[in-house]
Every structure is written in structure tokens, then in C-alpha cells.
N, C-alpha and C positions, 0 to 999 in steps of 0.2 A: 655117284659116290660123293657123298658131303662131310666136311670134319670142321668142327667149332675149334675156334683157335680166342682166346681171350686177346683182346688189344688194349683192357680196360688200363690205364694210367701209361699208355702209349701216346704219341701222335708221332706225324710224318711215316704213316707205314710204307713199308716197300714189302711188294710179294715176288720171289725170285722162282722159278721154276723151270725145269729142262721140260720140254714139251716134244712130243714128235709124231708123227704116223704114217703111213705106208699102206697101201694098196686101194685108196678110197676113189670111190665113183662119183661123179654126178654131184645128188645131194648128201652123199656122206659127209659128216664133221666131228671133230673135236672139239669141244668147247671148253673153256675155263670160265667159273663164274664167281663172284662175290657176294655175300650178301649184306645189303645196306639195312637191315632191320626191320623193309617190309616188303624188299620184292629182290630177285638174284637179278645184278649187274655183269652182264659179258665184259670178260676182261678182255680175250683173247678166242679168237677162231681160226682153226687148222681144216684146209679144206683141199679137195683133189685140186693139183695144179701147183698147191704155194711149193714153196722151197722149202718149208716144213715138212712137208711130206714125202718125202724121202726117205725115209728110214732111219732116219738117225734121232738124238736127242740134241734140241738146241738151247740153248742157256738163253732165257727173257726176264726182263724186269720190269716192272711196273712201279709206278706210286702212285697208290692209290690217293682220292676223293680224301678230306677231310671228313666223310661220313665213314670211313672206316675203322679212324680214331677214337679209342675211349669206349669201344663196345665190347661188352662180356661175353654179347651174344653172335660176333663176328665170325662167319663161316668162310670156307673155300668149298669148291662142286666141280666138278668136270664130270661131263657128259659125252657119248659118242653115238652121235644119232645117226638113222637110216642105215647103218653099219649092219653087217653080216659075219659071218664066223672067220670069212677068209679077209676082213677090214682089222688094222691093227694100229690102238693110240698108244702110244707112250707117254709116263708123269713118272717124273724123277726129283731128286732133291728141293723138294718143298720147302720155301723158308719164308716165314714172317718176322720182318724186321720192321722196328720202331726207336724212338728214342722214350727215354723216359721221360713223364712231364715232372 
């Protein structure tokens, strides 16, 4: 799942996000991605074992890259690979923050 978020006359972003998942094996993951304009940047990897993965929703922040600044064309992605029906991600309260230039 990918969604265009404009930063255009932004800089200093911050991307906030509750993140979680539960029941994952081996190589299952959740991933958060960004995209810089020509290729998706891992922000964040949730994988069997972390403390994320517990079941819950945990509140993370990021600041992004000065390459996220100033783009029209600026996306967010999360992914949940090798996953199976009984594997479960959680994405919660989405927010892109910036200051104005």
C-alpha cells in the first residue's frame, strides 16, 4: 500500500507512525518505506522476535533525509512480506510533519 503525501514548500520532515505486528515467523516482515524520487527507502523493519511484534501499536518517529523535503511527488509504502493469513501488521495514526519554508 503506497499514498502520495505532498512536502512540496516543506523542509525538516518528520514521519510519525504507530507500527505493530504479531504472529510472524522466520522471514516474515513489515516494512515502512519512503520514497526519495527514484527508488523506496526502508525506513523501519518489524520482524519476528523485535519488541514490536507483540501485538500492540507503538508510536515511532523518524526525520527524514533532506531528500524528502520540497517533493510533490513524496510517498509513504508499507509492505508485509512472506506473511500468511494467520501473520498480522498493524499502521496507525499516519502523520507527516514539516515546517514551512
Amino acid at each position: 500500500m503506497n499514498r502520495t503525501v505532498s512536502t512540496a514548500g516543506y523542509h525538516d520532515i518528520v514521519y510519525r507512525v504507530a507500527l505493530g505486528a504479531a504472529s510472524y515467523e522466520a522471514s516474515e516482515r513489515l516494512i515502512a518505506y519512503w520514497w526519495d524520487g527514484a527508488a523506496w527507502q526502508k525506513i523501519e523493519t518489524i520482524k519476528n522476535g523485535d519488541p514490536e511484534e507483540n501485538g500492540a501499536l507503538h508510536l515511532m518517529e523518524f526525520s527524514l533525509p533532506a531528500g524528502a523535503a520540497n517533493r510533490s511527488d513524496f510517498k509513504l509504502a508499507f509492505g508485509q512480506w512472506s506473511a500468511d493469513s494467520s501473520d498480522f501488521g498493524y499502521i496507525d495514526n499516519v502523520e507527516v510533519l514539516g515546517i514551512a519554508n
